[in-house]
N, CA and C atoms as an extended XYZ file, in Angstrom:
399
Properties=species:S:1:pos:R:3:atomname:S:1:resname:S:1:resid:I:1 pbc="F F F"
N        98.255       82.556      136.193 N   UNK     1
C        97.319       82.222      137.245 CA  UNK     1
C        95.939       82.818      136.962 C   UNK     1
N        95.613       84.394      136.380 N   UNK     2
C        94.558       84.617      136.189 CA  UNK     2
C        93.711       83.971      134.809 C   UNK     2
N        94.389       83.399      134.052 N   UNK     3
C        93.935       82.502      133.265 CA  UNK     3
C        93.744       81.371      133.682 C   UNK     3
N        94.198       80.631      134.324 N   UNK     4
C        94.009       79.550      135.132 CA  UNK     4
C        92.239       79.739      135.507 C   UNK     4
N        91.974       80.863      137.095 N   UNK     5
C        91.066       80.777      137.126 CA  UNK     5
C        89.979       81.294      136.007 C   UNK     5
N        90.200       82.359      135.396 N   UNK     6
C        89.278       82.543      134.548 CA  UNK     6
C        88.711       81.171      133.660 C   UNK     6
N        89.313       80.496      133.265 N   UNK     7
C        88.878       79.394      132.757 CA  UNK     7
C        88.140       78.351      133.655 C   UNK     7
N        88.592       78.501      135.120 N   UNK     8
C        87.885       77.547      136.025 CA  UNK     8
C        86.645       78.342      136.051 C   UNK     8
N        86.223       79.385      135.916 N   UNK     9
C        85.021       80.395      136.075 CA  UNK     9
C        83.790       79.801      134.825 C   UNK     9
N        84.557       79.722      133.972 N   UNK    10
C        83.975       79.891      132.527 CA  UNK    10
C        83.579       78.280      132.435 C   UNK    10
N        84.014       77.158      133.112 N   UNK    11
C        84.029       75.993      133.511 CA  UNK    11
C        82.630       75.607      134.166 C   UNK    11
N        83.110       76.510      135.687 N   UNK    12
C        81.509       76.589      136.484 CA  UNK    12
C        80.491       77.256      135.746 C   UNK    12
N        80.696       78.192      135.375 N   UNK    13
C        79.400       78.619      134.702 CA  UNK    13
C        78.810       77.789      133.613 C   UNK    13
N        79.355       77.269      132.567 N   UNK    14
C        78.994       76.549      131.756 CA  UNK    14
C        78.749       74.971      131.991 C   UNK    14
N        79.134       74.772      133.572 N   UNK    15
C        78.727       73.515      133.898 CA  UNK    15
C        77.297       73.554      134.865 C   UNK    15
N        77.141       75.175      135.529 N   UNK    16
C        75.824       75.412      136.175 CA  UNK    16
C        74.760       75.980      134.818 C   UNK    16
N        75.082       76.051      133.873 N   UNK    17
C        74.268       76.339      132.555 CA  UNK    17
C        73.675       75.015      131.887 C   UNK    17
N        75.026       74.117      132.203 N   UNK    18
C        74.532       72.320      131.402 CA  UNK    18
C        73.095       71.958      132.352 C   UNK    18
N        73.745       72.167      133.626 N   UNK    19
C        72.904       71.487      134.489 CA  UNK    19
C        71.442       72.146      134.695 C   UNK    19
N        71.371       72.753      134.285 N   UNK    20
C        69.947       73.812      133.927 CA  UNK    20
C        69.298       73.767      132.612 C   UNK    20
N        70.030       72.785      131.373 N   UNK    21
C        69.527       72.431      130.083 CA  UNK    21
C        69.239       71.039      130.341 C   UNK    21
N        70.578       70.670      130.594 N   UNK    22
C        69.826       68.695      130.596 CA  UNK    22
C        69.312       68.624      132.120 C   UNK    22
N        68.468       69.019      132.554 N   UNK    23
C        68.201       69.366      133.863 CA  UNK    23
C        67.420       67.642      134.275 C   UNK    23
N        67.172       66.753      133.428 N   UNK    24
C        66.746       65.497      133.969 CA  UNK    24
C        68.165       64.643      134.279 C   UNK    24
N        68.986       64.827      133.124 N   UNK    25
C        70.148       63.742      133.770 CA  UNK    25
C        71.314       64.264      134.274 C   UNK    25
N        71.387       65.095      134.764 N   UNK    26
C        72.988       65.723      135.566 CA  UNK    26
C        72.416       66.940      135.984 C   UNK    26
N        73.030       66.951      137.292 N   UNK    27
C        72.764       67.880      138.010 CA  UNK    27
C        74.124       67.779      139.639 C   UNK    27
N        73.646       69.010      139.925 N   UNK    28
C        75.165       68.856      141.414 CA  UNK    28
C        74.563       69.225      142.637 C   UNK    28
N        74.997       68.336      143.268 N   UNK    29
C        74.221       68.423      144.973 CA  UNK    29
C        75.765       69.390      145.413 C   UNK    29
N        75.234       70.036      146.202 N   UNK    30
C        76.102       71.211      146.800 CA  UNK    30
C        76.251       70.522      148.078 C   UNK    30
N        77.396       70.430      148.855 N   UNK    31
C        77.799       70.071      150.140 CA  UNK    31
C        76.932       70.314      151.679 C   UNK    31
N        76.185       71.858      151.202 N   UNK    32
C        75.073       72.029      152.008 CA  UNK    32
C        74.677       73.015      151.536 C   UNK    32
N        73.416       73.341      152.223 N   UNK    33
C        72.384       73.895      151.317 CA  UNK    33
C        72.558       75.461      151.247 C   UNK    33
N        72.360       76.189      150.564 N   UNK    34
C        73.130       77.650      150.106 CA  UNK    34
C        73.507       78.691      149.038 C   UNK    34
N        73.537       79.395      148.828 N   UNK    35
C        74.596       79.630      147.569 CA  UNK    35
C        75.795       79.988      147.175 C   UNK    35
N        76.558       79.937      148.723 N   UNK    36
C        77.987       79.770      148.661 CA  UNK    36
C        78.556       78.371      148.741 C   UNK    36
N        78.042       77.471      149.124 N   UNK    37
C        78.014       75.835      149.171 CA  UNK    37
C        78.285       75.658      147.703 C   UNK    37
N        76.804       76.205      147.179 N   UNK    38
C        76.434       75.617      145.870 CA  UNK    38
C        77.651       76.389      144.719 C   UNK    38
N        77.824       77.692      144.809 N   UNK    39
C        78.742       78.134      144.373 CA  UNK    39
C        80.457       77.731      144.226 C   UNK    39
N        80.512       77.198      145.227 N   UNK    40
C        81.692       76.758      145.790 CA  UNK    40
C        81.780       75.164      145.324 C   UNK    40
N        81.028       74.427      145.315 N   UNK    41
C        80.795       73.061      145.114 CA  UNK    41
C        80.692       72.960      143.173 C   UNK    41
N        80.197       73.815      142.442 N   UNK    42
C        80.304       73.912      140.841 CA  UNK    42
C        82.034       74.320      140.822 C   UNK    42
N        82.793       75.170      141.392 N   UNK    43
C        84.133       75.517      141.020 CA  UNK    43
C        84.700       73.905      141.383 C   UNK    43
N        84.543       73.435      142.809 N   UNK    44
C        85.271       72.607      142.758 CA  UNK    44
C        85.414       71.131      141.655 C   UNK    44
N        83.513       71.250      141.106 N   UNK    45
C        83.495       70.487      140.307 CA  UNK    45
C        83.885       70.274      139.092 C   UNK    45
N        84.037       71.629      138.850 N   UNK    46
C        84.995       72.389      136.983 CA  UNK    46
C        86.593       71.905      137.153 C   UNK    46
N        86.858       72.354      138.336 N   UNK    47
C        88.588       72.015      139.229 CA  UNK    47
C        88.372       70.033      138.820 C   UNK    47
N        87.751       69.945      139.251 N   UNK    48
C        87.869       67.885      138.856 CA  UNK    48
C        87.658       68.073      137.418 C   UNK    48
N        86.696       68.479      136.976 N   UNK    49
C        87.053       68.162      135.449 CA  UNK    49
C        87.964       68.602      134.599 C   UNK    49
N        88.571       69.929      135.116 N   UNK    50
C        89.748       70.179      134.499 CA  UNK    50
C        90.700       69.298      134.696 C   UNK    50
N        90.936       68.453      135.645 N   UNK    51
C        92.280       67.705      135.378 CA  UNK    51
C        92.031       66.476      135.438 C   UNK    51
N        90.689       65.947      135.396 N   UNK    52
C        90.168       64.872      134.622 CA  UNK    52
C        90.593       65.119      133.053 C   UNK    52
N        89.904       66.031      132.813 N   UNK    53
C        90.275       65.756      131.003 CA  UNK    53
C        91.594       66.258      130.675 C   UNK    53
N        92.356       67.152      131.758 N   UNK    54
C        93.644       67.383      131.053 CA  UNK    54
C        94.196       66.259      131.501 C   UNK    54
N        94.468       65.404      131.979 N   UNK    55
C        95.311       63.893      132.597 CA  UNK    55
C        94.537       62.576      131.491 C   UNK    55
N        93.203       62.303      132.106 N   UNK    56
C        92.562       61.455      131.695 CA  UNK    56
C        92.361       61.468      130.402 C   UNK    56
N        92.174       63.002      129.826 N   UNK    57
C        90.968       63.056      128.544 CA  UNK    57
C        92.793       63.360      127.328 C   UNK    57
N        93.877       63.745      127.660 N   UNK    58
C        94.793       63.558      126.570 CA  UNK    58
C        95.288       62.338      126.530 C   UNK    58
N        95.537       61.689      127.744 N   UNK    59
C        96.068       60.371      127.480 CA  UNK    59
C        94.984       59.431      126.454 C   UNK    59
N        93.737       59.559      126.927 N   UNK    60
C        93.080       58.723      125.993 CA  UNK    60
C        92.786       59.860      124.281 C   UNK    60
N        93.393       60.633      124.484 N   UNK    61
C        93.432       61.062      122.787 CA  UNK    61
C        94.228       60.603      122.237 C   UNK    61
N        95.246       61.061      123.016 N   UNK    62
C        96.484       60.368      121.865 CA  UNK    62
C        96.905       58.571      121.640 C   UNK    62
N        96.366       58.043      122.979 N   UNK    63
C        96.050       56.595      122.313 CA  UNK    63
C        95.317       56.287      121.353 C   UNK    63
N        94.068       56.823      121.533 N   UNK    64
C        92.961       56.238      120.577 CA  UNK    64
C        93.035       57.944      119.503 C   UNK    64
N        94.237       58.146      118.880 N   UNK    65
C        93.993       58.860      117.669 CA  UNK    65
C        93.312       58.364      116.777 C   UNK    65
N        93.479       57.404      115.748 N   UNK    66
C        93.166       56.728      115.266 CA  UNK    66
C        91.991       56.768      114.700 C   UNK    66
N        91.197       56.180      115.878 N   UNK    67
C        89.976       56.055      116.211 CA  UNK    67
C        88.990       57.697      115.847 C   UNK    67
N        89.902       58.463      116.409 N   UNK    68
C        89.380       59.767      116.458 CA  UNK    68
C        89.337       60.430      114.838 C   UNK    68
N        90.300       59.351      114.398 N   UNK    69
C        90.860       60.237      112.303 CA  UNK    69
C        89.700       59.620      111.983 C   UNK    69
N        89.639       58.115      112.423 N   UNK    70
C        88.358       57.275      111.472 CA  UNK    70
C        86.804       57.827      111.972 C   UNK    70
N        86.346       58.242      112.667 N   UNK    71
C        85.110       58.635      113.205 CA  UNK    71
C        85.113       60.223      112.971 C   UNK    71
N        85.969       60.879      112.315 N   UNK    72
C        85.960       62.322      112.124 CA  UNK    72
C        85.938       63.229      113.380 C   UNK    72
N        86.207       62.873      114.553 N   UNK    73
C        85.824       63.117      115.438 CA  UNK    73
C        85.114       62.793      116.427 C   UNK    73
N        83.979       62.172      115.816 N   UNK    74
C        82.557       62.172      116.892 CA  UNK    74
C        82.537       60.965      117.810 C   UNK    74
N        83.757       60.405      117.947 N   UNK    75
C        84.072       59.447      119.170 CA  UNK    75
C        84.044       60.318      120.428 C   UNK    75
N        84.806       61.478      120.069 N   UNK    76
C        85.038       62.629      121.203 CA  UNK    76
C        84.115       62.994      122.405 C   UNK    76
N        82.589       62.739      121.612 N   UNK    77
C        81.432       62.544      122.474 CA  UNK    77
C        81.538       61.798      123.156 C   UNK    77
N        81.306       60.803      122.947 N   UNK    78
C        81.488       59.802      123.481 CA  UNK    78
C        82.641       59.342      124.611 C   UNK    78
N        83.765       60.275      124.761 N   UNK    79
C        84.730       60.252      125.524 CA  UNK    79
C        84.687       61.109      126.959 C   UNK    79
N        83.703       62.577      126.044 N   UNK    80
C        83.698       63.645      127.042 CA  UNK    80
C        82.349       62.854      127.758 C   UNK    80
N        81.394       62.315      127.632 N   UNK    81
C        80.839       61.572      127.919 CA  UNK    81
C        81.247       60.476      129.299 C   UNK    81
N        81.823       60.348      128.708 N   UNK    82
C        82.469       58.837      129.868 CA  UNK    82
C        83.387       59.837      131.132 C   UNK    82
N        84.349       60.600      130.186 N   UNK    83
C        84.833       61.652      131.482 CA  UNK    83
C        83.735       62.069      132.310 C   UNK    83
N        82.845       62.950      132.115 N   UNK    84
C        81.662       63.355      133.085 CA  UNK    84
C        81.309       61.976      133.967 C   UNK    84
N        81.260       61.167      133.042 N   UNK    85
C        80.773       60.090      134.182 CA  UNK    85
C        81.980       59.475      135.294 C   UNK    85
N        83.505       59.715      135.116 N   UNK    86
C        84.555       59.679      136.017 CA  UNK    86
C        84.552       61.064      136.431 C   UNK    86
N        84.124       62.112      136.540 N   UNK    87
C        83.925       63.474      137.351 CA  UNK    87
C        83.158       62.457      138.239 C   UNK    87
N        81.591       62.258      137.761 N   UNK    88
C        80.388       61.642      139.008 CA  UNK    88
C        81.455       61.101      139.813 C   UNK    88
N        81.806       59.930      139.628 N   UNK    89
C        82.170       58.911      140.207 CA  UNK    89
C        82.901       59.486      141.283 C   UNK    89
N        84.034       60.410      141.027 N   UNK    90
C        84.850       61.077      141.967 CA  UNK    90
C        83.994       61.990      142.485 C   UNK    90
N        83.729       62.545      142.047 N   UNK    91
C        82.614       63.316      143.352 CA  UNK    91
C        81.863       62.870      143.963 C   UNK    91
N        81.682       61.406      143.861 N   UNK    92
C        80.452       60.826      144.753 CA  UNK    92
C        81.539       60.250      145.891 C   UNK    92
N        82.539       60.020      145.733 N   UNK    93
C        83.403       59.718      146.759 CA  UNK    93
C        83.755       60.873      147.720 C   UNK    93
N        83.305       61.922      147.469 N   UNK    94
C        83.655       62.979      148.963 CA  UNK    94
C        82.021       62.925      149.154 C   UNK    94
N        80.955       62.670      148.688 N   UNK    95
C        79.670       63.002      148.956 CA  UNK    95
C        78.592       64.070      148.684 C   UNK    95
N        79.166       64.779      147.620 N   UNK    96
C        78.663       65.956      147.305 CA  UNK    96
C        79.356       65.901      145.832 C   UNK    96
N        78.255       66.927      144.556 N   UNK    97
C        79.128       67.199      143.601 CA  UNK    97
C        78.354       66.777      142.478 C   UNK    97
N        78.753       66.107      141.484 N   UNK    98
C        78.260       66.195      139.959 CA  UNK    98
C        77.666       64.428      139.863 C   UNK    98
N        76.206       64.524      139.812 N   UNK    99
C        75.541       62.981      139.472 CA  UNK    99
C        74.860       63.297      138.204 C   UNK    99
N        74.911       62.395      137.405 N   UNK   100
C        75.017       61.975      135.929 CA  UNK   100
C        73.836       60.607      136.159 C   UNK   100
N        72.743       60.924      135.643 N   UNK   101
C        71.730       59.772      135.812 CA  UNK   101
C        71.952       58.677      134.058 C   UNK   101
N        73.169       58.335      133.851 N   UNK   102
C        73.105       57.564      132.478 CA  UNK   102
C        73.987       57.556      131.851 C   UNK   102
N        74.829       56.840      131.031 N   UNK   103
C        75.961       57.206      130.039 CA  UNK   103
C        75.096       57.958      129.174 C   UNK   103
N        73.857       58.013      128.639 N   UNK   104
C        73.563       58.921      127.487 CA  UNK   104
C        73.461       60.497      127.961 C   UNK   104
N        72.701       60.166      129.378 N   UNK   105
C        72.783       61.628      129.574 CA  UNK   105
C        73.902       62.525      129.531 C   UNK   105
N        75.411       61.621      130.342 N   UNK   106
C        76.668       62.384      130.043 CA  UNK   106
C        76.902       62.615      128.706 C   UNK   106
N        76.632       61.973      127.866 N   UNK   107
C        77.130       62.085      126.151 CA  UNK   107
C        76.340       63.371      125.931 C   UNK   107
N        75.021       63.586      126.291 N   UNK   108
C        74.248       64.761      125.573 CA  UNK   108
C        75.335       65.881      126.321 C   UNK   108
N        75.323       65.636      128.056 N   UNK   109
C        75.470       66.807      129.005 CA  UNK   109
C        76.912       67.438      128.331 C   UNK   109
N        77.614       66.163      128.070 N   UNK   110
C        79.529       66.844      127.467 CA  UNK   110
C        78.993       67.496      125.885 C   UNK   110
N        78.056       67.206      125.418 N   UNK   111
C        77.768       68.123      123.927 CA  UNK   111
C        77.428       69.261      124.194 C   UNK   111
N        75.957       69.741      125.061 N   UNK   112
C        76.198       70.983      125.471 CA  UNK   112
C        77.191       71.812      126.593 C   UNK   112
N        77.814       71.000      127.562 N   UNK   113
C        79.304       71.421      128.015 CA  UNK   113
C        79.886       72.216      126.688 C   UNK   113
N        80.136       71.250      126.200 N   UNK   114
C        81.572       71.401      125.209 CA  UNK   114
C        80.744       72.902      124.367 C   UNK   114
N        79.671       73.041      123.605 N   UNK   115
C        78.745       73.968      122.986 CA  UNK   115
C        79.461       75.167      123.845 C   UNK   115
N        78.426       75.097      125.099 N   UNK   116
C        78.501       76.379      126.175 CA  UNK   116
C        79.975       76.697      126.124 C   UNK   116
N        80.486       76.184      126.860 N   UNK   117
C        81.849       76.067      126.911 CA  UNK   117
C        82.898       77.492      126.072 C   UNK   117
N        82.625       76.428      124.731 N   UNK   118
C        83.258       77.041      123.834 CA  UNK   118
C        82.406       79.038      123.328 C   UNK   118
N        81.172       78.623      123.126 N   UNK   119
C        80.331       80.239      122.895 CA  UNK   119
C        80.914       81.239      124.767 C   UNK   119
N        81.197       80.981      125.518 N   UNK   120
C        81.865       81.580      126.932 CA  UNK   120
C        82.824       82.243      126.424 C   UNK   120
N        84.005       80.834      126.120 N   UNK   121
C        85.259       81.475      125.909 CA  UNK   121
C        85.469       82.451      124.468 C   UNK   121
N        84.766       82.327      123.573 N   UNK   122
C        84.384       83.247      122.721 CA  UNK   122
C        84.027       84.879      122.878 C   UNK   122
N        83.514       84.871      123.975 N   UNK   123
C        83.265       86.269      124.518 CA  UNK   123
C        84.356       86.728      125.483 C   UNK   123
N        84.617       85.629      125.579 N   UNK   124
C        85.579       85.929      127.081 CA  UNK   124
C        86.856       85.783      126.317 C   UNK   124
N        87.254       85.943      125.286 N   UNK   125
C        88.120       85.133      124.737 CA  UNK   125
C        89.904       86.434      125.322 C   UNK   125
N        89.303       87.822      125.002 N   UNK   126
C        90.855       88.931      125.897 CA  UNK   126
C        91.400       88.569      127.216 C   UNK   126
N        90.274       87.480      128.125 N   UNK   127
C        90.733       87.150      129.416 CA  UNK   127
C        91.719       85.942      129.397 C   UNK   127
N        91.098       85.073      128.712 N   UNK   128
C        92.002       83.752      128.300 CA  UNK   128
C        93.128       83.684      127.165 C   UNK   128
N        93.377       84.686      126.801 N   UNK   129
C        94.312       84.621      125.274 CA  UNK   129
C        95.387       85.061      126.033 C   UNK   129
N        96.638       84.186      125.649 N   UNK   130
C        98.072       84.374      126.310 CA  UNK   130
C        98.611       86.050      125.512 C   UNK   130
N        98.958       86.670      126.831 N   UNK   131
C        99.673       87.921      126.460 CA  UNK   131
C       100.739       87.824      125.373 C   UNK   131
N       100.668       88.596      124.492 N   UNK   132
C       101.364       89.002      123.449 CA  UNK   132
C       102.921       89.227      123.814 C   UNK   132
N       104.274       89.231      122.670 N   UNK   133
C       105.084       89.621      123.189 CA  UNK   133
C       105.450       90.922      123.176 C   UNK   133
């Protein structure tokens, strides 16, 4: 469980870090105005993308492997990409949450996601590493 959230932490932060780099095309309206709103409204938005891409984002890996051997990868953009833009979508359905002005902007926003992301859990890496036996 404390890995659980620690990773939802490392999630929000690196998704309130995206949104402060690509600051023209994605950004998150907070439920109301604040910084426990706003605070509260980035976790819940890391919480959708975590099981956006763990549901959404493996099923479409392991279909489109393939795809992923022949492009070396860099379809992946392009995927985390389209996920951010099914985060928007679902968050625009409660009314608050993560708007994405473009498919390109999500493609850049999931490159530095994925960047941040990964340099976080790097530091953070004794909080998230499964206990030893």
């Amino acid at each position: 469980m404390t890995r659980f959230l620690v990773r939802l932490i490392i999630n929000a932060v690196a998704l309130w870090l995206t949104t402060l780099i690509v600051s023209g095309g994605i950004a998150v309206e907070p439920y109301s105005p604040g910084v426990l709103p706003t605070v509260l409204t980035y976790l819940l938005v890391a919480l959708i993308f975590g099981i956006v891409n763990g549901i959404v984002g493996t099923l479409i890996r392991v279909v489109a492997f393939p795809i992923y051997v022949l492009t070396l990868g860099l379809i992946a953009l392009i995927v985390n990409g389209l996920l951010l833009l099914l985060v928007a979508w679902i968050s625009s359905l409660i009314h608050f949450g993560l708007v994405v002005n473009g498919f390109w902007w999500g493609v850049l926003a999931a490159l530095v996601l994925g960047i941040i992301s990964w340099l976080i859990g790097l530091i953070l890496r004794p909080l998230t590493a499964p206990r030893g036996r």
